[in-house]
C-alpha positions as CSV (number, residue, x, y, z in Angstrom):
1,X,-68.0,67.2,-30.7
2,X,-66.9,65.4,-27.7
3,X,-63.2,63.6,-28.4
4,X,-62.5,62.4,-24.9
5,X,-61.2,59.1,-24.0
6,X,-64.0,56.8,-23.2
7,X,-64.1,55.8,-19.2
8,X,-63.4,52.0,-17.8
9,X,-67.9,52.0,-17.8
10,X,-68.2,53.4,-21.1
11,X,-65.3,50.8,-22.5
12,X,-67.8,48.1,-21.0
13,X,-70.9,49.4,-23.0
14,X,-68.6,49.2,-26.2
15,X,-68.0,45.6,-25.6
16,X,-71.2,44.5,-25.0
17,X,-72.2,46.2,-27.9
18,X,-69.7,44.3,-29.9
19,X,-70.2,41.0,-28.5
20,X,-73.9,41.6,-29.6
21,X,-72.8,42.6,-33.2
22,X,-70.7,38.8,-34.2
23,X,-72.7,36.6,-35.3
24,X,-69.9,33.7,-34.9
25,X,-70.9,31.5,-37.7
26,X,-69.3,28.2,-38.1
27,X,-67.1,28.2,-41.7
28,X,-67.3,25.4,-44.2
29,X,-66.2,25.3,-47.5
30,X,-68.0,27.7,-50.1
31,X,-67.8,28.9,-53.7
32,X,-66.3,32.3,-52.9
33,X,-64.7,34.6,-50.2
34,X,-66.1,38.4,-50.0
35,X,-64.2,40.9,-48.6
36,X,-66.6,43.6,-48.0
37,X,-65.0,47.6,-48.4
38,X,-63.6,49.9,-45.9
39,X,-60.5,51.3,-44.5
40,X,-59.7,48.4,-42.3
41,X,-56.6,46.1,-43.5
42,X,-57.6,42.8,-40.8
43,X,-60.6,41.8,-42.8
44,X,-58.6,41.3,-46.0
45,X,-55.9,39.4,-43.5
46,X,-58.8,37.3,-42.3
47,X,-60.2,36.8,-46.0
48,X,-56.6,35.4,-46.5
49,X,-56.6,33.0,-43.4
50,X,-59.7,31.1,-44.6
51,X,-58.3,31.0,-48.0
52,X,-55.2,29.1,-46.9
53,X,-58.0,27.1,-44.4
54,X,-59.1,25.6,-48.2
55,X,-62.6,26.7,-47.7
56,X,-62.6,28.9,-51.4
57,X,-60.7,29.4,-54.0
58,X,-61.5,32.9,-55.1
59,X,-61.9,35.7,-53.4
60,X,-63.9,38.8,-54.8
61,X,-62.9,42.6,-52.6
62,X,-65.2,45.1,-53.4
63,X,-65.2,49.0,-52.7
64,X,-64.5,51.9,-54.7
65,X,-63.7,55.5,-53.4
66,X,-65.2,57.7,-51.6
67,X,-67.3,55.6,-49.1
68,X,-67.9,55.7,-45.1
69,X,-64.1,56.7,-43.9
70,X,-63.2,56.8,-46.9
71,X,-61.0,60.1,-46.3
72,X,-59.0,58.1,-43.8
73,X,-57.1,55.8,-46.4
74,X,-53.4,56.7,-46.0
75,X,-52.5,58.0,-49.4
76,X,-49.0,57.0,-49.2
77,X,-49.9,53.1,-50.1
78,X,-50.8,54.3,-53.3
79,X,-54.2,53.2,-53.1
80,X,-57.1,54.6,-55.1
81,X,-60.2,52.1,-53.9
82,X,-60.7,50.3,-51.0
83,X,-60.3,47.1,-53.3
84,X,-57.1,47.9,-54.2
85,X,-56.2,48.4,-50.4
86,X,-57.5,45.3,-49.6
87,X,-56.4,42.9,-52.1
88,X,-52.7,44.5,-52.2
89,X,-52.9,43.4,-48.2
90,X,-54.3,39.7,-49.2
91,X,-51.5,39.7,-51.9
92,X,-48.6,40.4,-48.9
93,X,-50.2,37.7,-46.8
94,X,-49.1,35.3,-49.8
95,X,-52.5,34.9,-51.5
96,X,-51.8,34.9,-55.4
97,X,-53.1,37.3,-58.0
98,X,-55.3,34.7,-59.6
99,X,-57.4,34.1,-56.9
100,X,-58.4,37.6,-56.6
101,X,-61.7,39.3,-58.0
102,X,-62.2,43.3,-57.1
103,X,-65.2,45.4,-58.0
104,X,-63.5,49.3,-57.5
105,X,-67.2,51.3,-57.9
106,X,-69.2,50.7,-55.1
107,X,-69.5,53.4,-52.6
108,X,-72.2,52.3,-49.8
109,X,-73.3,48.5,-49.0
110,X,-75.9,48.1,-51.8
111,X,-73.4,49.0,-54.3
112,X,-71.0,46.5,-52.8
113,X,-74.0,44.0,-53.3
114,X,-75.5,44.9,-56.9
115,X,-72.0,45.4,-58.4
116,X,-70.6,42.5,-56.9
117,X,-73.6,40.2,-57.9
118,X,-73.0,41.7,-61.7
119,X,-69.1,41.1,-61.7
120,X,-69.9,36.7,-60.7
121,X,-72.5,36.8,-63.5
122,X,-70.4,38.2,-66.5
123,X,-67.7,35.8,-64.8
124,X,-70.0,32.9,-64.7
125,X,-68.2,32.2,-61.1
126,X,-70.5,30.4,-59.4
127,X,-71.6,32.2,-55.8
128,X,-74.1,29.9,-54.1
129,X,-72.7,29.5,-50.5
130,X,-70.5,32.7,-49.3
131,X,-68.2,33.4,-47.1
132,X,-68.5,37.0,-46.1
133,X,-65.1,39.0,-44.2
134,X,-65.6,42.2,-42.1
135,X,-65.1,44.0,-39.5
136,X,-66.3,41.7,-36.3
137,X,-68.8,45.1,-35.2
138,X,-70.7,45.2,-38.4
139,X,-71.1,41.1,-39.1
140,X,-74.8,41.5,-37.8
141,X,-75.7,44.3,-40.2
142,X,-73.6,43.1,-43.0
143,X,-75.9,40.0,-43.0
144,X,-79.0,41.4,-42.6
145,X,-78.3,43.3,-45.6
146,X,-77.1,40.8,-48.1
147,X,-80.0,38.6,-46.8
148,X,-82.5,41.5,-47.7
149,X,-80.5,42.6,-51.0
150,X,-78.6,39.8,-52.2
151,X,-81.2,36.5,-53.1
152,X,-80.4,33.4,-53.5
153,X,-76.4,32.5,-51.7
154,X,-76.0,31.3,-48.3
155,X,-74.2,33.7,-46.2
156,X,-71.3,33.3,-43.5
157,X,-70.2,35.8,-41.8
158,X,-66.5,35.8,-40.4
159,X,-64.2,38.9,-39.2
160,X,-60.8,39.2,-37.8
161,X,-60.3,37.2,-33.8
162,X,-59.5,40.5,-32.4
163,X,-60.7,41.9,-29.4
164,X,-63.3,44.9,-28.8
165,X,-60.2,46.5,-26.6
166,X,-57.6,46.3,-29.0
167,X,-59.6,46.6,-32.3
168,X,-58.2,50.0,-33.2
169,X,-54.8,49.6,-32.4
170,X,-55.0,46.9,-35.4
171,X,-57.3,47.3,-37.4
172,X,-58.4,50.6,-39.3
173,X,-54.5,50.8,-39.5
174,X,-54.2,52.4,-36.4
175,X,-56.2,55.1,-37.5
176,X,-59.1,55.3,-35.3
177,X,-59.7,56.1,-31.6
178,X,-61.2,53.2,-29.1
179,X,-63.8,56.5,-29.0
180,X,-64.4,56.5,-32.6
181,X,-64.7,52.5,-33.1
182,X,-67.6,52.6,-30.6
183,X,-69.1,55.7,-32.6
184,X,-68.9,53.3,-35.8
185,X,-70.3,50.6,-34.0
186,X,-73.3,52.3,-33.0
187,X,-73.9,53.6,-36.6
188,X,-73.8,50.3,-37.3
189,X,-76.4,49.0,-34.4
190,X,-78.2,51.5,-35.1
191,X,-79.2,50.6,-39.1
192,X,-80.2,47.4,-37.8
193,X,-83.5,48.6,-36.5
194,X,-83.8,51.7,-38.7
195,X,-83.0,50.1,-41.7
196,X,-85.7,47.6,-42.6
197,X,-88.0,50.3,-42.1
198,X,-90.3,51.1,-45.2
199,X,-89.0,54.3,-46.3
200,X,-85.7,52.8,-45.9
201,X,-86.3,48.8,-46.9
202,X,-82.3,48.4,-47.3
203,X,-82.1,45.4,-44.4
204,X,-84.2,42.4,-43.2
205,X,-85.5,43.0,-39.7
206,X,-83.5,40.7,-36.9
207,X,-87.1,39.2,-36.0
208,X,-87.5,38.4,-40.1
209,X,-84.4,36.8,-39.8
210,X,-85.4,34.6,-36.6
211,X,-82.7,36.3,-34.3
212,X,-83.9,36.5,-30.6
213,X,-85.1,39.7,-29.3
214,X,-82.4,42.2,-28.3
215,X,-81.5,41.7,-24.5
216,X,-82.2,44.6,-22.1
217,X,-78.4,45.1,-21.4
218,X,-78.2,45.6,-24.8
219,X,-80.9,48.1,-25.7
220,X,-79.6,50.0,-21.9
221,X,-76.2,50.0,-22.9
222,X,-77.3,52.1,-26.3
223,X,-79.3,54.2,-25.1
224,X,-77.0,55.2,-22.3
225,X,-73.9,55.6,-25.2
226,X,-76.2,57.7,-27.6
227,X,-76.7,59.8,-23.8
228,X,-73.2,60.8,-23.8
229,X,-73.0,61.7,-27.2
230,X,-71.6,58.5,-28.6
231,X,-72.4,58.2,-32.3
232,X,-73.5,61.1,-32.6
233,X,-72.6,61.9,-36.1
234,X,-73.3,58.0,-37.0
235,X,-77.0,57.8,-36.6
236,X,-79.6,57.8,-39.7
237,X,-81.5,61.1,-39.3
238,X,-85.5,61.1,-39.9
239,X,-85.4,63.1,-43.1
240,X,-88.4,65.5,-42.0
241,X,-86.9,66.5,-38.5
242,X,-83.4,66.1,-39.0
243,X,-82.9,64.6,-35.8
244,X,-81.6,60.5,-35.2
245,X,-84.2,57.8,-35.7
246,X,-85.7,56.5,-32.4
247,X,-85.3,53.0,-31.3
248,X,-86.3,51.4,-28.3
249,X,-87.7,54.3,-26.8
């Protein structure tokens, strides 16, 4: 597997990819902050931020162990689940122990859905407009699955005001390559149009969800990462050949 440093071109293809995955919602106050699972700490800070903005009062982390870079969690916080991770980082930003939900189970992005949804209802919380907190490069997937999997709330997506080019010196905890955030960001472009395929059926198409079409640049700049073996080990596989799923082409 290729591990160089990604050139000044390729750098350029990573951001237009990211600019393409925010969705930049406008925030408003809601019933409930989500702070979707994974290794990164800056969502959880940026779950805290609209907190103290007064836009909800609780806010629900969800994410067990064992999901997508999950082997990457430093063991020497004394985390078990990426919950716990993230609401021990809310807690240290000053948001209080009461206003914090966590579902620890879910390992993949219907899990975080389908446990979440069953943790509000034995709560009785109510959850009809949402605010949700991620990484900025999967806000555009992160919606189109809780649109296809969730019914019913109205979803706003938010994510740390970080840049592209200093994403992983911040976030994942310093864990992650520039290379490998533009590997995870293609993973993540990548279910978008794979995803709400039939045999897959996990995401609502962009089209479904009135987005325009994907710009040229866009679909050139993909194609011309997944050419030099950018997300390579990212992409979902077409379970009879084995080889990555074909868009665009």
């Amino acid at each position: 597997m290729i591990k160089r440093t990604p050139t000044e071109h390729e750098e350029e293809y990573g951001q237009r990819i990211w600019d393409y995955m925010k969705l930049n919602h406008n925030l408003k106050r809601v019933d409930l902050i989500l702070g979707l699972g994974s290794i990164d700490l800056l969502p959880a800070r940026r779950a805290a931020e609209v907190y103290f903005k007064g836009l909800a009062k609780v806010i629900l982390f969800t994410g067990g162990s064992n999901g997508r870079n999950y082997e990457l969690l430093p063991n020497s916080r004394g985390d078990t689940t990426e919950a716990e991770m993230l609401a021990k980082e809310a807690m240290e930003h000053g948001i209080p122990k009461d206003a914090i939900l966590l579902e620890d189970k879910a390992k993949n992005s219907g899990e975080n859905v389908r446990f979440s949804q069953r943790l509000l209802k034995e709560r009785e919380i109510r959850h009809d407009k949402i605010i949700v907190s991620h990484m900025p490069s999967a806000e555009r997937r992160d919606y189109a699955t809780l649109m296809k999997q969730w019914k019913g709330p109205e979803f706003l997506m938010t994510s740390p005001n970080i840049g592209f080019r200093e994403y992983h010196i911040e976030g994942y905890q310093g864990l992650m390559s520039r290379r490998d955030l533009i590997n995870d960001m293609l993973g993540d472009f990548h279910r978008l149009f794979v995803f709400p395929r039939p045999e897959f059926g996990y995401l609502v198409s962009q089209e479904e969800l009135g987005f325009e079409a994907v710009p040229d640049n866009v679909k050139n700049t993909y194609l011309e990462l997944v050419k030099r073996w950018y997300g390579a080990d990212q992409l979902v596989r077409d379970k009879q050949t084995g080889k990555p799923c074909s868009i665009f082409e």
